[in-house]
VOBA-1610 file (N, C-alpha, C; in pm, whole numbers, padded with zeros to 5 digits, always signed):
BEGIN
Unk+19932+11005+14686Unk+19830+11047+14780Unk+19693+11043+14713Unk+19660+11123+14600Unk+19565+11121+14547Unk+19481+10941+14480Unk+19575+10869+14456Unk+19514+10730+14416Unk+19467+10662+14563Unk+19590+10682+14654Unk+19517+10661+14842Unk+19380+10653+14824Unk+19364+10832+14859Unk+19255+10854+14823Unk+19100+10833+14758Unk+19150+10798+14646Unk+19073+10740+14518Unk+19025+10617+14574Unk+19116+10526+14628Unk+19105+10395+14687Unk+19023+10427+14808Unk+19018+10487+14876Unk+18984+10497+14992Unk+18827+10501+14938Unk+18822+10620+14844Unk+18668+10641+14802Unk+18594+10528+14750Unk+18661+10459+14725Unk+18564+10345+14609Unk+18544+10222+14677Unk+18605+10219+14812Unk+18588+10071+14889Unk+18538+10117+15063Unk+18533+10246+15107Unk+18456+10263+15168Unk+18335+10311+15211Unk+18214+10362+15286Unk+18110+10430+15307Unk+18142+10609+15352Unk+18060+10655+15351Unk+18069+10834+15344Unk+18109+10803+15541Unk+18030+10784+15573Unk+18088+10799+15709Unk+18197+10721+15795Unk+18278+10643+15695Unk+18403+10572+15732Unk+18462+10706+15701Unk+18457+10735+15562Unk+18570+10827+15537Unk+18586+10942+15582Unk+18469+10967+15617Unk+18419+11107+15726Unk+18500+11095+15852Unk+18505+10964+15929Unk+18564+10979+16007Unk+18746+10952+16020Unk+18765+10885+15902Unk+18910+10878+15891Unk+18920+11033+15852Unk+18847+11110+15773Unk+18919+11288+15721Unk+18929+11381+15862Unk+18844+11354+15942Unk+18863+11386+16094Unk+18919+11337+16154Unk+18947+11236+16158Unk+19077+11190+16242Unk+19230+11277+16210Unk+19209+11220+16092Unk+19378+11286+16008Unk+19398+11436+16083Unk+19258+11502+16050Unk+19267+11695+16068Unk+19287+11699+16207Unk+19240+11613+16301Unk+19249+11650+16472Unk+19454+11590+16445Unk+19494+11495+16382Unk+19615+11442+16389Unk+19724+11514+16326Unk+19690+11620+16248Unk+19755+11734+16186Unk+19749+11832+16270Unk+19696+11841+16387Unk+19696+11973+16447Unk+19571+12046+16441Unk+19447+12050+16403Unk+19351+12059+16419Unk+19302+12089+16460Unk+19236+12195+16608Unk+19132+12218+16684Unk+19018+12238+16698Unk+18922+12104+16712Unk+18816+12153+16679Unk+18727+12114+16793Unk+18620+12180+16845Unk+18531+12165+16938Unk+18408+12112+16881Unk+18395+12129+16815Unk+18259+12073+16756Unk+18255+11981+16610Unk+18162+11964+16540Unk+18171+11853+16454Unk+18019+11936+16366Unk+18013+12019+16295Unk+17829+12013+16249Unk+17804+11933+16122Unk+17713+11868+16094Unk+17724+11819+15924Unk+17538+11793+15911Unk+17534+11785+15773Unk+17408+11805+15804Unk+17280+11643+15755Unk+17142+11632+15714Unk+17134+11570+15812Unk+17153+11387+15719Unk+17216+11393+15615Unk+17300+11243+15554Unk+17402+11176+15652Unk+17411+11278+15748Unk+17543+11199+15816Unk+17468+11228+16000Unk+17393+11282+15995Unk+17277+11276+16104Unk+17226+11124+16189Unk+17341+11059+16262Unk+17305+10897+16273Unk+17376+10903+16412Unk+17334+10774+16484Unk+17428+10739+16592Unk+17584+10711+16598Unk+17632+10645+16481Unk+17734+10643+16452Unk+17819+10769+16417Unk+17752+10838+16364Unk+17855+10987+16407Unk+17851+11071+16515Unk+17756+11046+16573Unk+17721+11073+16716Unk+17887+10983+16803Unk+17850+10872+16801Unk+17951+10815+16854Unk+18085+10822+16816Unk+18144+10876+16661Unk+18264+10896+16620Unk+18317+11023+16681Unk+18199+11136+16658Unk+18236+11235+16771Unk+18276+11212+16874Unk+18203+11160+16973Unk+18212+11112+17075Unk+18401+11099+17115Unk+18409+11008+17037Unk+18520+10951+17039Unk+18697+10997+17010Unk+18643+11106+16925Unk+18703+11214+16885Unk+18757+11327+16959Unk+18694+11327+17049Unk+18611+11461+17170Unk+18579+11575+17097Unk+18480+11554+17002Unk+18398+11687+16985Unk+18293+11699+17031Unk+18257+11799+17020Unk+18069+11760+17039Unk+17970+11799+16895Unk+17898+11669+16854Unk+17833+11652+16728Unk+17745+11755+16680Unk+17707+11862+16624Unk+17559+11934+16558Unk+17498+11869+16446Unk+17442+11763+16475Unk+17403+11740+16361Unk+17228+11736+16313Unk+17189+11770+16209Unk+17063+11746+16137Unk+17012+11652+16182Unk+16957+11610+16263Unk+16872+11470+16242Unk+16704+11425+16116Unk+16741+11304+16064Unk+16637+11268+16028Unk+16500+11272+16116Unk+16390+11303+16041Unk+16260+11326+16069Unk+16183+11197+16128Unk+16208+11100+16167Unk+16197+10974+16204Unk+16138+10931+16293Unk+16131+10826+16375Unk+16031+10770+16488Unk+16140+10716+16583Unk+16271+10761+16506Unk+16436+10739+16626Unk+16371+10822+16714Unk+16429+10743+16842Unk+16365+10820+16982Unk+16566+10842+17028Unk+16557+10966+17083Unk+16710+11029+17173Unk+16688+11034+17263Unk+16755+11000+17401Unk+16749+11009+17535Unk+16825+11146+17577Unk+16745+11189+17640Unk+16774+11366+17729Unk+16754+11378+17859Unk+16799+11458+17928Unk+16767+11483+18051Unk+16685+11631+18053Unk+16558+11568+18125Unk+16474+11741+18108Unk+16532+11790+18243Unk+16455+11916+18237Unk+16500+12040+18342Unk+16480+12001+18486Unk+16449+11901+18486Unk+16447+11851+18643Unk+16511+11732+18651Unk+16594+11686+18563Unk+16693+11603+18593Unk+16680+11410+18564Unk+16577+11457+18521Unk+16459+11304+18463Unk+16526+11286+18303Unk+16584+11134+18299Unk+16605+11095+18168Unk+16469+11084+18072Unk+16450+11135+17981Unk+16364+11095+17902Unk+16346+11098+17746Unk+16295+11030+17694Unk+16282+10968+17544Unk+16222+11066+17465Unk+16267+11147+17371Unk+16227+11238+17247Unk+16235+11217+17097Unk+16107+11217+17005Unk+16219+11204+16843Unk+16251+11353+16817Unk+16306+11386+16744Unk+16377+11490+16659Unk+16310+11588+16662Unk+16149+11620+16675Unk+16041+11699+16630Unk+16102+11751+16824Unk+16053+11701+16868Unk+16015+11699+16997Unk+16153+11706+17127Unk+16261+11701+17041Unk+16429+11730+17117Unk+16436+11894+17064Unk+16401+11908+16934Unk+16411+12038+16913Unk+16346+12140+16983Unk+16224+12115+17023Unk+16098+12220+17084Unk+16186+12226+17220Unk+16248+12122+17270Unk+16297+12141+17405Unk+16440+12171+17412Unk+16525+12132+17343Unk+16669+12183+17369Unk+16724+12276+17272Unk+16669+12350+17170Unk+16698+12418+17088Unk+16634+12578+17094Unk+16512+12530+16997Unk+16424+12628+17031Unk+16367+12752+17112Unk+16409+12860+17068Unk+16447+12977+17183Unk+16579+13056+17252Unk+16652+12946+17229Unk+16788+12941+17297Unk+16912+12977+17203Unk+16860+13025+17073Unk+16980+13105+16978Unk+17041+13208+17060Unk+17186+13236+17053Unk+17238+13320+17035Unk+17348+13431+16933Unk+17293+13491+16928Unk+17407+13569+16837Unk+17499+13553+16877Unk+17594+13545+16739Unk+17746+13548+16754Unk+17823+13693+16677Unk+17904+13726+16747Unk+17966+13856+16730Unk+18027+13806+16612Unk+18042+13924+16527Unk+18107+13941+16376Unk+18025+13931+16247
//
């Protein structure tokens, strides 16, 4: 198992193996609703591995000029970077969690 492993590390990328170690854990029995990681693995492609997975992604995003498509409060698709998804879908909207 451990040379697997080893192999696995030295011939693939962090987010191949990211998503084969999540696969395995949802395939062991696993339950997981969400996915958070922070923001090295912050990309479309883990966006979409989630996706695919059925979790739903938290992730860090890079500080960038990547634009994300949202739907604002009236139901209008529209184009945000990272600075500017946060002020609107985050921001304000913490809640405490019991424990």
């Amino acid at each position: 198992m451990a040379q697997a492993r080893y192999v696995e590390a030295s011939t693939h990328d962090k987010l191949s193996m990211a998503q084969a170690m999540m696969a395995r854990a949802i395939a062991n029995g696993v339950q997981a609703q969400s996915l958070v990681a922070d923001a090295w693995f912050g990309s479309k492609r883990m966006i979409d591995m989630a996706f695919s997975l059925g979790v739903c992604a938290i992730l860090r995003m890079n500080k960038g000029k990547l634009k994300y498509r949202a739907v604002s409060d009236k139901g209008k698709e529209i184009e945000l970077d990272a600075r500017e998804l946060y002020a609107q879908a985050v921001r304000g909207q913490w809640r405490k969690v019991q424990g």
